[in-house]
Backbone atoms as SQL, in Angstrom:
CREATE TABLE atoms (id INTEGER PRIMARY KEY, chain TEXT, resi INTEGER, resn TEXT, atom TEXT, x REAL, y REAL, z REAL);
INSERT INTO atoms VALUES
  (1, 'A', 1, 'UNK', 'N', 41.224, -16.368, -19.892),
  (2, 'A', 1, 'UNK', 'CA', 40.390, -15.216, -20.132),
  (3, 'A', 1, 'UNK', 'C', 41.187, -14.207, -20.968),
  (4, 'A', 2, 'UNK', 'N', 40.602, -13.762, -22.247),
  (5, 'A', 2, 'UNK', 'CA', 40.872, -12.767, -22.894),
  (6, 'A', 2, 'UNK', 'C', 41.943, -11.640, -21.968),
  (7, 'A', 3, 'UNK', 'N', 42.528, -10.742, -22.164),
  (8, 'A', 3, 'UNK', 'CA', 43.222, -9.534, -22.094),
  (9, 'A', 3, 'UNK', 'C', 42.325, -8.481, -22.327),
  (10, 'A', 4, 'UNK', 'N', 41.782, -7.376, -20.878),
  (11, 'A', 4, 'UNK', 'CA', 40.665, -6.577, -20.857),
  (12, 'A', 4, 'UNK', 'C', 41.051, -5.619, -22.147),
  (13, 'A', 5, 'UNK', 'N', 40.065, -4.995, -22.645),
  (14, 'A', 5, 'UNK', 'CA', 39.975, -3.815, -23.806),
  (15, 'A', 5, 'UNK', 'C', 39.958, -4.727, -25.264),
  (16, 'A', 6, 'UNK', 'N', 40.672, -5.741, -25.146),
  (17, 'A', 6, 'UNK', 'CA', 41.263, -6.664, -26.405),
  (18, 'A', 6, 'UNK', 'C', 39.584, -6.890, -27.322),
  (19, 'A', 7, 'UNK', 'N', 39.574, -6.962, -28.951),
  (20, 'A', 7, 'UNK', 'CA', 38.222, -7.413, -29.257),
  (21, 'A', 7, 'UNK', 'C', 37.862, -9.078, -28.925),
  (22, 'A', 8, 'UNK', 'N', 38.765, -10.013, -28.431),
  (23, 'A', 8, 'UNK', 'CA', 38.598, -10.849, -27.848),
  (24, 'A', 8, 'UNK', 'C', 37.633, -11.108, -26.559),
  (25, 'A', 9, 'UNK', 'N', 38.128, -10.019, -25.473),
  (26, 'A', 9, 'UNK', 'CA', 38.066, -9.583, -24.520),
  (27, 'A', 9, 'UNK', 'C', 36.184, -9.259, -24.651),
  (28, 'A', 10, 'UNK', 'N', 35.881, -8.250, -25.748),
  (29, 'A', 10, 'UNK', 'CA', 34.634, -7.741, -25.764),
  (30, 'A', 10, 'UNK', 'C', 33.636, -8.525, -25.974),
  (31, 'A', 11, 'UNK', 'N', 34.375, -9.742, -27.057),
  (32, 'A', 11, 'UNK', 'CA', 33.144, -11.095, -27.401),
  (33, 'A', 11, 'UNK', 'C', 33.022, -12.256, -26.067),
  (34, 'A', 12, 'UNK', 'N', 33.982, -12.355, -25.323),
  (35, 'A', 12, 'UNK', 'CA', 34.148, -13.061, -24.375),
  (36, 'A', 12, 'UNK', 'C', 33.044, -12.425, -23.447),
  (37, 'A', 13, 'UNK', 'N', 33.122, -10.762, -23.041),
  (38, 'A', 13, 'UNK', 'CA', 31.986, -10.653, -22.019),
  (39, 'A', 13, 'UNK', 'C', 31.060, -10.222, -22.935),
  (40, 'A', 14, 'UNK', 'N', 30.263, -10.302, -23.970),
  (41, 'A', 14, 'UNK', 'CA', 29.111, -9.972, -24.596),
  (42, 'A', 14, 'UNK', 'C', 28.888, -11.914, -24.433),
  (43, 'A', 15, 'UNK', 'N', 29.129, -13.054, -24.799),
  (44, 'A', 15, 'UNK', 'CA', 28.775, -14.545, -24.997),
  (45, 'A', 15, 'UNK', 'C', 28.826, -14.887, -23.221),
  (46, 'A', 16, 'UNK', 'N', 29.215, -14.038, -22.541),
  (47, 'A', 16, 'UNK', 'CA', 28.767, -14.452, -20.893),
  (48, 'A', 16, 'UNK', 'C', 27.611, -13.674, -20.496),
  (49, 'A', 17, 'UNK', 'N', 27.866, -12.232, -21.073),
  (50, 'A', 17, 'UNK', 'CA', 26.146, -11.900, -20.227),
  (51, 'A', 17, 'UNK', 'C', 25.208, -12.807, -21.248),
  (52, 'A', 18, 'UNK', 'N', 25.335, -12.802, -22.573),
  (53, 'A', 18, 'UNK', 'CA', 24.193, -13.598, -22.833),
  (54, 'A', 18, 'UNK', 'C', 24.019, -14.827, -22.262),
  (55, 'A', 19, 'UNK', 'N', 25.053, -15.337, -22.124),
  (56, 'A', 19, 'UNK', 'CA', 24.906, -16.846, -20.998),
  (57, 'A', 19, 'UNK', 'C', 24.480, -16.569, -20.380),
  (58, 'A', 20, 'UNK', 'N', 24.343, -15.683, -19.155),
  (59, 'A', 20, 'UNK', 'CA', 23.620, -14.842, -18.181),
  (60, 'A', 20, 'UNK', 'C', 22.453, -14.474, -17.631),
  (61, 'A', 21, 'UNK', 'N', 22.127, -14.344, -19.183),
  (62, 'A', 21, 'UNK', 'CA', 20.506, -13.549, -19.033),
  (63, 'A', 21, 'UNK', 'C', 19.839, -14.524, -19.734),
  (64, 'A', 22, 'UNK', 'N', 20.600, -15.804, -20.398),
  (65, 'A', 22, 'UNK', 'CA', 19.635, -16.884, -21.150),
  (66, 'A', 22, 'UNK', 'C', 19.116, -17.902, -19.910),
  (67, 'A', 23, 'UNK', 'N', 20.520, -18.120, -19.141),
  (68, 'A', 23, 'UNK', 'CA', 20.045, -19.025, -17.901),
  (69, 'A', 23, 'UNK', 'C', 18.757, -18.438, -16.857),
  (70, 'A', 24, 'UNK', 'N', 19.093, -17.031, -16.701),
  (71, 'A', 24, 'UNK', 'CA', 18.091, -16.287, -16.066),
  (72, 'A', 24, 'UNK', 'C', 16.511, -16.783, -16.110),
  (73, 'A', 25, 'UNK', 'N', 16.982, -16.232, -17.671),
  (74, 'A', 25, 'UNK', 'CA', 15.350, -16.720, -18.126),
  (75, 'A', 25, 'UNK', 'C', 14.846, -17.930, -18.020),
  (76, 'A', 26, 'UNK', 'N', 15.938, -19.068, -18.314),
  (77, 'A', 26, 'UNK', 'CA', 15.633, -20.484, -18.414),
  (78, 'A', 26, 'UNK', 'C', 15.316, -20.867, -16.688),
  (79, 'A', 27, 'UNK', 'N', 15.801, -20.194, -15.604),
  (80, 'A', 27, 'UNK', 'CA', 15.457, -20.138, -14.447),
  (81, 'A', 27, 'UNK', 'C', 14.032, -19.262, -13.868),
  (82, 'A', 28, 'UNK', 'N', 13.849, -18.389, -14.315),
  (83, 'A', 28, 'UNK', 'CA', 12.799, -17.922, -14.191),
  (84, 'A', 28, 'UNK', 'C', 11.303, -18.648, -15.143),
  (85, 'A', 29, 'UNK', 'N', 11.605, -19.444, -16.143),
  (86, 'A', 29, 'UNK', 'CA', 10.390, -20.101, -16.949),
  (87, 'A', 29, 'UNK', 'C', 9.969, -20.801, -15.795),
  (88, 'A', 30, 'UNK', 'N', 11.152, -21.829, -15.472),
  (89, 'A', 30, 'UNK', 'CA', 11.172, -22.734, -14.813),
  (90, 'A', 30, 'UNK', 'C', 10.020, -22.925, -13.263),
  (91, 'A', 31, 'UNK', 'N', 10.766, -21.603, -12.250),
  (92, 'A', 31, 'UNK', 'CA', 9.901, -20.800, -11.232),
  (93, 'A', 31, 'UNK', 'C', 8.336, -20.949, -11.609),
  (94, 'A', 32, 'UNK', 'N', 8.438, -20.219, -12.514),
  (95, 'A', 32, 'UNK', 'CA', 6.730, -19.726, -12.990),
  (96, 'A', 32, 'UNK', 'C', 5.973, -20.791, -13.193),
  (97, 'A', 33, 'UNK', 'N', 6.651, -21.812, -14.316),
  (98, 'A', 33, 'UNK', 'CA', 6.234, -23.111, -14.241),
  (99, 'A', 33, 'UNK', 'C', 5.745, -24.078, -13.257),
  (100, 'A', 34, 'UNK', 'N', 6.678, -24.338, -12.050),
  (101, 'A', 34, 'UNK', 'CA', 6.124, -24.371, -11.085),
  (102, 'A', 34, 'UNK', 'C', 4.734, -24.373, -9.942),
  (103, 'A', 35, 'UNK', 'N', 5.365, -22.718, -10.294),
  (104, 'A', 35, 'UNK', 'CA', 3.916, -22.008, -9.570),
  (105, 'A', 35, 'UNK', 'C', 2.697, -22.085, -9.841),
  (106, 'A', 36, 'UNK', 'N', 2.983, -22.577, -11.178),
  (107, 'A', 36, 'UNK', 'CA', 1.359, -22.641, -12.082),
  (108, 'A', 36, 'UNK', 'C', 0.970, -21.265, -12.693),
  (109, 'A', 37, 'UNK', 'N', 2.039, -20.469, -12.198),
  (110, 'A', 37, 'UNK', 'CA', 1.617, -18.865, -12.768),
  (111, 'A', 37, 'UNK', 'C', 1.231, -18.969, -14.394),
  (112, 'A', 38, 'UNK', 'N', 1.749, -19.875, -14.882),
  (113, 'A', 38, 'UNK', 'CA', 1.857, -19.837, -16.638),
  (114, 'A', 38, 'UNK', 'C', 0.829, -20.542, -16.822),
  (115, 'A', 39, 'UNK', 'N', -0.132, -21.327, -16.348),
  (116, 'A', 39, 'UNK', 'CA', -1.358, -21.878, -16.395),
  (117, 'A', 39, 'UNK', 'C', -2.401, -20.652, -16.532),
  (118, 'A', 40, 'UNK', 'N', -2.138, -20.007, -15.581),
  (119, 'A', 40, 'UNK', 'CA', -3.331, -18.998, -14.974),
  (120, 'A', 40, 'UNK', 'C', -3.025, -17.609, -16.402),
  (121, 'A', 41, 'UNK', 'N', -1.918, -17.244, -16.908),
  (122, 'A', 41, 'UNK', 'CA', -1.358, -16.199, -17.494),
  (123, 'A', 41, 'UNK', 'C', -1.819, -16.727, -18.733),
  (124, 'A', 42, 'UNK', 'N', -2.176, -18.263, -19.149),
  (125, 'A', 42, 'UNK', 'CA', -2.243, -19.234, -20.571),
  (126, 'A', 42, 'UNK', 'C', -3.896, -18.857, -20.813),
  (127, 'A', 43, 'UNK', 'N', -4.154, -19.208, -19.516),
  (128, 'A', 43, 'UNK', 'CA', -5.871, -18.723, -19.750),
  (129, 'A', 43, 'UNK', 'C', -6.404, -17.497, -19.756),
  (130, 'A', 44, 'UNK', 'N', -6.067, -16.726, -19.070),
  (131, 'A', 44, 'UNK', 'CA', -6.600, -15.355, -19.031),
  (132, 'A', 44, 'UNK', 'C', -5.799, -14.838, -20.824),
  (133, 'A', 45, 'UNK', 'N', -4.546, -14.934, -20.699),
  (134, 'A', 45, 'UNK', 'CA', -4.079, -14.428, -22.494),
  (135, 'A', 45, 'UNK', 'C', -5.211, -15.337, -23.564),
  (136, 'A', 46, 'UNK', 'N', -5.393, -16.158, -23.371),
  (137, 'A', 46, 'UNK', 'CA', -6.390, -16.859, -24.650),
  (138, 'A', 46, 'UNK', 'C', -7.696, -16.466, -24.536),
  (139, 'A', 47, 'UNK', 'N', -8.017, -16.147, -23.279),
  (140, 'A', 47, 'UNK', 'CA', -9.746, -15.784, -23.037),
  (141, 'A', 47, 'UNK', 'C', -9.789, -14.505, -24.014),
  (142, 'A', 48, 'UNK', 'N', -8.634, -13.133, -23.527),
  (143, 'A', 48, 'UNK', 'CA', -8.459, -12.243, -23.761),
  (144, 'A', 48, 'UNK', 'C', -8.381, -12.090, -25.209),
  (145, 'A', 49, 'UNK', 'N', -7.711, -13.082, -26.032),
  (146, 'A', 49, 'UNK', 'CA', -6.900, -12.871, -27.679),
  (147, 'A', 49, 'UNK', 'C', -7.978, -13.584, -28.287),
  (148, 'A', 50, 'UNK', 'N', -8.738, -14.639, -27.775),
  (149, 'A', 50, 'UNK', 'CA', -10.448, -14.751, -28.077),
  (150, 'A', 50, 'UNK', 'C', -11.271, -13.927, -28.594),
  (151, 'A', 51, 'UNK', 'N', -11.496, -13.014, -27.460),
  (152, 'A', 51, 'UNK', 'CA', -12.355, -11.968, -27.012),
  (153, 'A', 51, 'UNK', 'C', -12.052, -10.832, -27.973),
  (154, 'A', 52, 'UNK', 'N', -10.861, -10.529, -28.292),
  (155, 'A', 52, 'UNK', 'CA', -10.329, -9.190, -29.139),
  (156, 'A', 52, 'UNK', 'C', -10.561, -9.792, -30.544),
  (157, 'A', 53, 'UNK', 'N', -10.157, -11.324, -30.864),
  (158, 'A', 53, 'UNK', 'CA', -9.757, -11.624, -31.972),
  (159, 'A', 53, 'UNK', 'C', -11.260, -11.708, -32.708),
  (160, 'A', 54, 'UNK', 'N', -12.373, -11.749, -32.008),
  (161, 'A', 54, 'UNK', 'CA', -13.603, -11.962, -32.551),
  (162, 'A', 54, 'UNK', 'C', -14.336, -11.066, -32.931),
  (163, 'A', 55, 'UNK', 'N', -13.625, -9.720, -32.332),
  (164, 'A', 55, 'UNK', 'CA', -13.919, -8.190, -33.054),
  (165, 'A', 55, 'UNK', 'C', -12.977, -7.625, -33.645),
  (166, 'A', 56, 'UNK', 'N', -12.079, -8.407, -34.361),
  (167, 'A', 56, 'UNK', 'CA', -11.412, -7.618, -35.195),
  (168, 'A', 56, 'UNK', 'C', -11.459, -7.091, -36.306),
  (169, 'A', 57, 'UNK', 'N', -12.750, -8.030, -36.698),
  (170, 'A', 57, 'UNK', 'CA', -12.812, -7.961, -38.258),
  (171, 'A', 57, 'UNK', 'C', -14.227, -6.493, -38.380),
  (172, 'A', 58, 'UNK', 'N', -14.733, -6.730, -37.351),
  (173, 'A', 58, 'UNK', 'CA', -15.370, -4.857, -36.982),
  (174, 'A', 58, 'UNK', 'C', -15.176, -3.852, -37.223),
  (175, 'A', 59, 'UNK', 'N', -15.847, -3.462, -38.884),
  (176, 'A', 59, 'UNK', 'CA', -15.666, -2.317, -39.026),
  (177, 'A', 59, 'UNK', 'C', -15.323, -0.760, -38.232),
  (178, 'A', 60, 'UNK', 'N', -16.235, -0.814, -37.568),
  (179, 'A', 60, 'UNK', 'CA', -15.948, 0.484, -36.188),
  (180, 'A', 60, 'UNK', 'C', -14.936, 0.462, -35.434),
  (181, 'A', 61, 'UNK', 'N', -14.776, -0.528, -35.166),
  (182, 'A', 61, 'UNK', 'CA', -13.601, -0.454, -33.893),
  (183, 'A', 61, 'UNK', 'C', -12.484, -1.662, -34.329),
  (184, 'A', 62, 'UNK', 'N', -12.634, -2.307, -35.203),
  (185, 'A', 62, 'UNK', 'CA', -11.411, -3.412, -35.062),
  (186, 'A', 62, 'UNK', 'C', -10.194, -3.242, -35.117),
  (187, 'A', 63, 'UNK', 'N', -9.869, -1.709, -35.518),
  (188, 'A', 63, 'UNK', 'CA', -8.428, -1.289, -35.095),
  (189, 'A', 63, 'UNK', 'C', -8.383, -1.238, -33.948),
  (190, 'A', 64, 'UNK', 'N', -8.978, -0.554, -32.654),
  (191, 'A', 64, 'UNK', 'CA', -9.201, -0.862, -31.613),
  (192, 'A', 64, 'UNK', 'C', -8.883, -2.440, -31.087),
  (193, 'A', 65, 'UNK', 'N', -9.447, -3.201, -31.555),
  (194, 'A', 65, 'UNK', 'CA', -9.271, -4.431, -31.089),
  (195, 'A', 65, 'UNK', 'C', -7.881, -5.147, -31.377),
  (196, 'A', 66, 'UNK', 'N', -7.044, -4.947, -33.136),
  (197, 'A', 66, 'UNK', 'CA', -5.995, -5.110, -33.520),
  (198, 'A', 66, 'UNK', 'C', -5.121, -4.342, -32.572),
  (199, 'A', 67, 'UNK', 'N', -5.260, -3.420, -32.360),
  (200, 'A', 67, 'UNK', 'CA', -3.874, -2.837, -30.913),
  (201, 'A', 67, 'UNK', 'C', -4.299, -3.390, -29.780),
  (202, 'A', 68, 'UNK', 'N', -5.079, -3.658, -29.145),
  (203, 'A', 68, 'UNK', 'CA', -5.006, -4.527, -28.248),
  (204, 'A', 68, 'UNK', 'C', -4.694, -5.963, -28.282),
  (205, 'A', 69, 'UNK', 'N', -4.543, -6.609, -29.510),
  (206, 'A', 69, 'UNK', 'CA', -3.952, -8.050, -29.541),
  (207, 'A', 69, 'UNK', 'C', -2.178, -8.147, -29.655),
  (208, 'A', 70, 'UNK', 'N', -1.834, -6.212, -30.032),
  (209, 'A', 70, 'UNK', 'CA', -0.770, -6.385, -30.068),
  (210, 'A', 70, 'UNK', 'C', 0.025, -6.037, -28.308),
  (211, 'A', 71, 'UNK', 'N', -0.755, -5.328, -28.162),
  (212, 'A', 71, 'UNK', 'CA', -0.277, -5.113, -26.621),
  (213, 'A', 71, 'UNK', 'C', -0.261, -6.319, -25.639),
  (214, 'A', 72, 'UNK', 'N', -1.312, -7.205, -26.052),
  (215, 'A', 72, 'UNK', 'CA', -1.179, -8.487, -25.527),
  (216, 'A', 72, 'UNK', 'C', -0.409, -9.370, -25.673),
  (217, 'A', 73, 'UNK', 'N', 0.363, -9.287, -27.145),
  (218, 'A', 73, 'UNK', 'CA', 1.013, -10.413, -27.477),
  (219, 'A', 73, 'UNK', 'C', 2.332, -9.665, -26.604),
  (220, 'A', 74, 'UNK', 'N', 2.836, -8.192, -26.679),
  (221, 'A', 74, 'UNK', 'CA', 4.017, -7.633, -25.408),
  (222, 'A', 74, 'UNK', 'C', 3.713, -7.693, -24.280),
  (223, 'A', 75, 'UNK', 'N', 2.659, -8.443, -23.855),
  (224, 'A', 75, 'UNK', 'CA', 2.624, -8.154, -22.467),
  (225, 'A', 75, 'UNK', 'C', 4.123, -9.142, -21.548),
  (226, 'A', 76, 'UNK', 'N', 3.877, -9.556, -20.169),
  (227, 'A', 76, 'UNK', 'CA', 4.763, -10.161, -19.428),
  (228, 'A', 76, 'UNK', 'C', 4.192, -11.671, -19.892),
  (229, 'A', 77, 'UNK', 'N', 2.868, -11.860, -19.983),
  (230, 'A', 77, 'UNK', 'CA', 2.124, -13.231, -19.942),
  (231, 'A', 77, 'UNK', 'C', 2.398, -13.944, -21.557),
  (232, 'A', 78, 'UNK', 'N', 2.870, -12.985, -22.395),
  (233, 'A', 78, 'UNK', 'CA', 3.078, -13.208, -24.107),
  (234, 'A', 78, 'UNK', 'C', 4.224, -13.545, -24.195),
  (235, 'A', 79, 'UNK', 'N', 5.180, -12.798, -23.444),
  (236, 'A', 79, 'UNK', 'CA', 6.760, -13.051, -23.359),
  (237, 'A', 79, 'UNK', 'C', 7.046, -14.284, -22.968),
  (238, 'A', 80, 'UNK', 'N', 6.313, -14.733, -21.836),
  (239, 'A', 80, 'UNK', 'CA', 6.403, -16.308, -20.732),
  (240, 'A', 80, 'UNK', 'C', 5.794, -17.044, -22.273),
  (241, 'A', 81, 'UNK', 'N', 4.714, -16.995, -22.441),
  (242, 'A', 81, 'UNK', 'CA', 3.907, -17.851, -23.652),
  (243, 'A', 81, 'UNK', 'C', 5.129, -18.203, -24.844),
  (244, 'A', 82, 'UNK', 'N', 5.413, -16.679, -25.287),
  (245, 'A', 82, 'UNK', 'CA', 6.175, -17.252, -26.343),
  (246, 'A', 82, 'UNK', 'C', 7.717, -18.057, -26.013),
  (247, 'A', 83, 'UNK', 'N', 7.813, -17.631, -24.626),
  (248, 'A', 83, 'UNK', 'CA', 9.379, -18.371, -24.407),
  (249, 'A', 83, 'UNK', 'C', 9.135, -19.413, -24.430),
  (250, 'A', 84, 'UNK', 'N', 7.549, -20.130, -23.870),
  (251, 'A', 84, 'UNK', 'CA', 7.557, -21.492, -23.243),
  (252, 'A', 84, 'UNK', 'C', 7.343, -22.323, -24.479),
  (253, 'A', 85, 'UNK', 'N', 6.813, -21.641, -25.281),
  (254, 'A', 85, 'UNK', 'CA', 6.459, -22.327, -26.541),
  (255, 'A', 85, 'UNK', 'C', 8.052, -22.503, -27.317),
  (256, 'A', 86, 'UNK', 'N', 9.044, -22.010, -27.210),
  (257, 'A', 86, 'UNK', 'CA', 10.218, -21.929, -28.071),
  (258, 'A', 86, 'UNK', 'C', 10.930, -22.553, -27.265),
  (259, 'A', 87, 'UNK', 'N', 10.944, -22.813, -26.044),
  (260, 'A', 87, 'UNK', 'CA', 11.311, -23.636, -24.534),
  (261, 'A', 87, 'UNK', 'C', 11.304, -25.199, -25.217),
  (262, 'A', 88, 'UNK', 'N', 9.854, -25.652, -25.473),
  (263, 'A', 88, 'UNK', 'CA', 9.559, -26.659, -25.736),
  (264, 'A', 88, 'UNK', 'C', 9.736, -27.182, -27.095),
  (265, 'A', 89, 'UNK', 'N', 10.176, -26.230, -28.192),
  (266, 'A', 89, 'UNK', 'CA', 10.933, -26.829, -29.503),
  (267, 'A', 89, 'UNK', 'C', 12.481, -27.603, -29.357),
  (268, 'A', 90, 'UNK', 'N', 12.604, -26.935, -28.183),
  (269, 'A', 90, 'UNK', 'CA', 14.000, -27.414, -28.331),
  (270, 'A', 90, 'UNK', 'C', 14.540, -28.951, -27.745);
């Protein structure tokens, strides 16, 4: 192990928390997976990005509808979606 303060030292614990928080996640997909939570989060996000995406092009309100596809795509259920999808490229 590096010598604390050293810039050695700083890349050594910046490449462990990311080890850290990558396994995390790769443990937590995993969980959810499981549970079927990402089934239930797959359908309700597509019903939803459906539903918005078919009034977007709506003069009156389709900005309305464009911020809500973006809030959807940040939601918790977009984050799981897009991990699982980048999960499975690899």
């Amino acid at each position: 192990m590096p010598e604390k303060g050293t810039y050695k030292w700083q890349l050594f614990s910046y490449w462990s928390d990311e080890y850290r928080q990558t396994r995390a996640d790769h443990s937590a997909y995993i969980a959810l997976n499981f549970a079927g939570a990402l089934d239930v989060c797959r359908t309700k996000l597509q019903a939803l990005m459906q539903h918005h995406s078919q009034h977007a092009a709506d003069a009156d309100c389709g900005h309305r509808h464009h911020r809500a596809i973006e809030r959807l795509q940040n939601t918790l259920s977009g984050a799981a979606m897009a991990y699982e999808s980048n999960f499975q490229r690899h």
